[in-house]
C-alpha positions as CSV (number, residue, x, y, z in Angstrom):
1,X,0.0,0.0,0.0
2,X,1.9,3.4,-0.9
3,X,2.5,5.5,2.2
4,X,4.4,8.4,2.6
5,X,5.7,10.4,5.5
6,X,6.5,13.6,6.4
7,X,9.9,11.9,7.8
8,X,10.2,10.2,4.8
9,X,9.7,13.3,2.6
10,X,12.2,15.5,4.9
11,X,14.6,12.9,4.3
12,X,14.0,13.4,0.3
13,X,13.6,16.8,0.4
14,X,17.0,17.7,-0.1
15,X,17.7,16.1,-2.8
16,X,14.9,17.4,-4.6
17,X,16.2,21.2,-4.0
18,X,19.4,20.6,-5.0
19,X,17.8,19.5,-8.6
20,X,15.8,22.6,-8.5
21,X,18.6,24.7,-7.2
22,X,20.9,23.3,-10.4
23,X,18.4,24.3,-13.1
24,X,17.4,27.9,-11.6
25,X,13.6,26.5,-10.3
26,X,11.7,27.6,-7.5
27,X,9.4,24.7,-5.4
28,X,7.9,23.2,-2.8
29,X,7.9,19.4,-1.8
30,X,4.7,18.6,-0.3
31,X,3.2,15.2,0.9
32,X,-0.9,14.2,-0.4
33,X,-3.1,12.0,1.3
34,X,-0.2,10.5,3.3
35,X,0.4,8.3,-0.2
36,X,2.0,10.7,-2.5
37,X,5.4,12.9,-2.4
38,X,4.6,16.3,-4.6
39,X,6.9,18.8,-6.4
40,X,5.5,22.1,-6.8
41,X,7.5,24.3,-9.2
42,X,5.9,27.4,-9.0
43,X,8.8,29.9,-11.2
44,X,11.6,29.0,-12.8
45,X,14.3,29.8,-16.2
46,X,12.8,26.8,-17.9
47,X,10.1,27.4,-20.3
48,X,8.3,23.9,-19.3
49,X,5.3,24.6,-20.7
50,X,6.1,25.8,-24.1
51,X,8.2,22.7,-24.7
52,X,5.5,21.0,-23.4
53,X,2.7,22.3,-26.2
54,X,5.5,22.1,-28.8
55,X,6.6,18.6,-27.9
56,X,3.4,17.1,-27.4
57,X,1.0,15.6,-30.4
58,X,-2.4,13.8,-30.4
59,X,-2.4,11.3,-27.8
60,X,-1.3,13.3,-24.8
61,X,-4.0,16.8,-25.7
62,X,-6.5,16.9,-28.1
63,X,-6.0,18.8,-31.1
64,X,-5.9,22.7,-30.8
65,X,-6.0,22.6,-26.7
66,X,-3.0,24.1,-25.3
67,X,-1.9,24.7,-21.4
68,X,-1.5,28.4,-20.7
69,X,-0.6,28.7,-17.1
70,X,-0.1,25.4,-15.2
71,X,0.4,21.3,-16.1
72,X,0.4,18.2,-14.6
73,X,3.7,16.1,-15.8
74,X,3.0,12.9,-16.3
75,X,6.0,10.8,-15.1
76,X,5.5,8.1,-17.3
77,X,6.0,10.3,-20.6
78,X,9.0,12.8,-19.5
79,X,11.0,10.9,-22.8
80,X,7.6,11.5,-25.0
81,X,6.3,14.9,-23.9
82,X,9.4,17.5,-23.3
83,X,12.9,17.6,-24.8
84,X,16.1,19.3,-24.0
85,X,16.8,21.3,-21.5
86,X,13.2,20.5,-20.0
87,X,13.5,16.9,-20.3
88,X,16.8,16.6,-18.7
89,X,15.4,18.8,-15.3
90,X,12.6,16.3,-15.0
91,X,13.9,12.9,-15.2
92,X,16.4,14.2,-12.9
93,X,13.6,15.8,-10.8
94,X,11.3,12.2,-11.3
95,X,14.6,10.5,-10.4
96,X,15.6,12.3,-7.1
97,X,11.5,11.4,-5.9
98,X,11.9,8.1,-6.2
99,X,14.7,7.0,-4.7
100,X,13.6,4.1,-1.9
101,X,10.6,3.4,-4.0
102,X,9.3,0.2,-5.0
103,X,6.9,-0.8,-7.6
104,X,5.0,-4.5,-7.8
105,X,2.2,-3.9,-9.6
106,X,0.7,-6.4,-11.6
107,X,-1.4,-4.7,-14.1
108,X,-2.9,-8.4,-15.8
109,X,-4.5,-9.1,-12.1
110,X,-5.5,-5.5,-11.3
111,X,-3.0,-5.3,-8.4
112,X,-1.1,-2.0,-7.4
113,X,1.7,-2.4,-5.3
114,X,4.0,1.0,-4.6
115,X,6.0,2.6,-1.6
116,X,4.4,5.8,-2.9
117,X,3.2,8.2,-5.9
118,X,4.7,11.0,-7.4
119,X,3.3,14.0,-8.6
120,X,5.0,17.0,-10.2
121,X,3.0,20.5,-11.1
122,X,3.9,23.0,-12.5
123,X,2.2,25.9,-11.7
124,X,-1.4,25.7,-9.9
125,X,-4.6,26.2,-11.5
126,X,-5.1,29.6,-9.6
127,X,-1.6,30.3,-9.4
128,X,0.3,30.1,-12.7
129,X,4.1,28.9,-13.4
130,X,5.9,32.2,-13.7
131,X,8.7,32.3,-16.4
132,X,11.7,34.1,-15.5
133,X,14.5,35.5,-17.8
């Protein structure tokens, strides 16, 4: 069952700024519903989002939708959905959150087995990513 603490997220924490630190991002590390470890980047010198809608075809948005002020990155797709610069900052971001994790699922039988989730926004719905030059 995926738990996380806020021990267990202190002990993370670090790490995580020192990515953020080493590509010029501002963030918060933040635990959900005890079962997920959360990155919010709330400013930054990387122009996620742009390389997001210019990277991004079809499956991942529906044609002629494009995010303005805030996304969800989905973990699974950082090789798929950003390039560059951008891509390099979140695998290394994904990779510093889950360090101690384990994953055995079996997705034939339905079963989902993690230590914990991860979840990395970028900017908030009411509070949008600022770019910074």
């Amino acid at each position: 069952m995926a738990y996380m603490s806020q021990e267990n997220k202190a002990s993370k924490a670090p790490a995580i700024k020192a990515v953020l630190k080493k590509y010029g991002m501002k963030g918060s590390v933040a635990v959900h519903h005890h079962s997920s470890l959360v990155c919010n980047i709330k400013s930054g010198k990387l122009d996620i989002i742009r390389n997001y809608n210019e990277t991004v075809v079809g499956y991942e948005r529906p044609q002629g939708q494009v995010a303005t002020k805030a996304i969800q990155v989905n973990p699974y797709n950082i090789d798929r959905c950003y390039t560059g610069k951008v891509k390099s900052f979140l695998t290394e971001l994904y990779a510093a959150m889950m360090v101690g994790n384990y994953d055995r699922s079996d997705l034939q039988s339905d079963y989902f087995c993690v230590g914990w989730y991860v979840d990395i926004n970028v900017g908030k719905w009411n509070k949008p990513y600022v770019l910074e030059k």
